[in-house]
C-alpha positions in Angstrom: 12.4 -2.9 3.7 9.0 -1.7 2.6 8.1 0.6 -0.4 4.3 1.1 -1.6 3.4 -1.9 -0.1 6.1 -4.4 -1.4 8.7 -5.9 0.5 12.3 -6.1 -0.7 15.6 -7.1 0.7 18.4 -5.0 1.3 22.3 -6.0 2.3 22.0 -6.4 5.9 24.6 -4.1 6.4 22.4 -1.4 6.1 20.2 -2.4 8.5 19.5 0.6 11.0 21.1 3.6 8.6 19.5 6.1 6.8 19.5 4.8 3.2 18.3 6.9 0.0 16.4 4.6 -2.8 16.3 5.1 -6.2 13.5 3.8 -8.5 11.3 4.5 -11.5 7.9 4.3 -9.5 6.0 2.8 -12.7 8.2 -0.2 -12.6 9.4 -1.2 -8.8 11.1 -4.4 -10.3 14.0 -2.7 -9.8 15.5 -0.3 -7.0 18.8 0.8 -6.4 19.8 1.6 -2.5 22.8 4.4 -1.6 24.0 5.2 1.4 26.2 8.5 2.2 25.7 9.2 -1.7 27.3 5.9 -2.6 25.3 2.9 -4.6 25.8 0.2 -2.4 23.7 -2.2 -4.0 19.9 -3.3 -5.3 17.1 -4.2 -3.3 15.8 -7.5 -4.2 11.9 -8.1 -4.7 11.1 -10.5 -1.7 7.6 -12.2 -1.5 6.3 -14.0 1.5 2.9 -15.8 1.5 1.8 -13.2 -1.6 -0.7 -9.7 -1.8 -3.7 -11.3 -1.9 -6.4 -10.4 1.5 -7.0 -13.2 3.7 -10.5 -14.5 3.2 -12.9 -13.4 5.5 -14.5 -16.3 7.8 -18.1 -17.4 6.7 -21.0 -17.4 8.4 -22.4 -20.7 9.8 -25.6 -22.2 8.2 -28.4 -21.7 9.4 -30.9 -25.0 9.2 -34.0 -25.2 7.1 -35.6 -27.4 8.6 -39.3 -26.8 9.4 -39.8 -26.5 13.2 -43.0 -28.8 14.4 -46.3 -27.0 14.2 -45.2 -24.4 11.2 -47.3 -23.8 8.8 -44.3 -22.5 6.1 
């Protein structure tokens, strides 16, 4: 599952149902999942590849050298 941009993983048991999550939203270390009023567990901070933005492709070169005939 997905909350304010963080993934986390829940029992796969709950995949599919309507779920309510409980959480302090100055600290998102920790969550707590219920289902039909019922705590049925804590979603777990998962992290694949990390936040940061993908780099964006540089430009080629261009070359400096002086063409024949210039006078720069």
């Amino acid at each position: 599952m997905s909350l304010h941009g963080n993934s986390y993983e829940v029992d796969p048991m709950l995949s599919g149902m309507r779920v309510e999550l409980v959480f302090d939203p100055f600290d998102l270390a920790e969550i707590e999942v219920r289902a039909s009023g019922k705590m049925t567990g804590k979603a777990v901070p998962h992290r694949v590849g990390g936040t940061r933005a993908r780099r964006r492709a540089r430009r080629p070169r261009r070359s400096r050298r002086r063409r024949p005939g210039s006078t720069t």
